[in-house]
N, C-alpha and C positions, 0 to 999 in steps of 0.2 A: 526168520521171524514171521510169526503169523497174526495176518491181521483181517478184520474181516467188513464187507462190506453189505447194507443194507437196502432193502427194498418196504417202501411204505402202499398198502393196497387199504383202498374205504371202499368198504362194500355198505350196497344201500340196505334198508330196512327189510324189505321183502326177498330179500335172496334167497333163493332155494337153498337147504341142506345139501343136495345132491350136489347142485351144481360148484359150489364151494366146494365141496372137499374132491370134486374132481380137477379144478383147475388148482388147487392146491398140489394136488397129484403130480399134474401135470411140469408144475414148476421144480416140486421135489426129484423127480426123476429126470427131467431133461436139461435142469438149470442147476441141477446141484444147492436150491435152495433149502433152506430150513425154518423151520417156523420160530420166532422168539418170542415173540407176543402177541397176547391178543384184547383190545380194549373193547369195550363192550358201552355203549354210550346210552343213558336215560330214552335218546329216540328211539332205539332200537337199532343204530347203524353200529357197523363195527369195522374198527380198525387193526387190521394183521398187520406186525411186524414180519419180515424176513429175513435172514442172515444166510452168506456162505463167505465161506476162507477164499481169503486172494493170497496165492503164495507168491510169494517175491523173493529172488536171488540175495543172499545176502553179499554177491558180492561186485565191481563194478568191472564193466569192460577193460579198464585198463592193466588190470590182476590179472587179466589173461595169457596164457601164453602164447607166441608169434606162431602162425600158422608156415 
């Protein structure tokens, strides 16, 4: 089953473009994350969502056979 789990980032009002989309980068490629949303607030700050898939066994240690 796949299930997945979340990362919340508040970037302030003046952020650079660049530097956004470079640490976004950085997290896509090294952390396997993904972007899910992005809220965008009256101040001018914004809130990125993140996702990636946590894979989990479906099945439990004791299913296993004796070694």
């Amino acid at each position: 089953m796949i299930t997945y789990e979340y990362q919340l980032i508040c970037l302030p009002r003046g952020a650079k473009k660049s530097a956004v989309a470079q640490m976004l980068t950085d997290y896509a490629e090294r952390e396997r994350w993904t972007l899910d949303r992005v809220r965008i607030y009256p101040d001018g700050r914004h809130l990125v969502q993140l996702r990636r898939k946590v894979w989990r066994p479906d099945y439990e240690f004791e299913q296993l056979p004796p070694m």
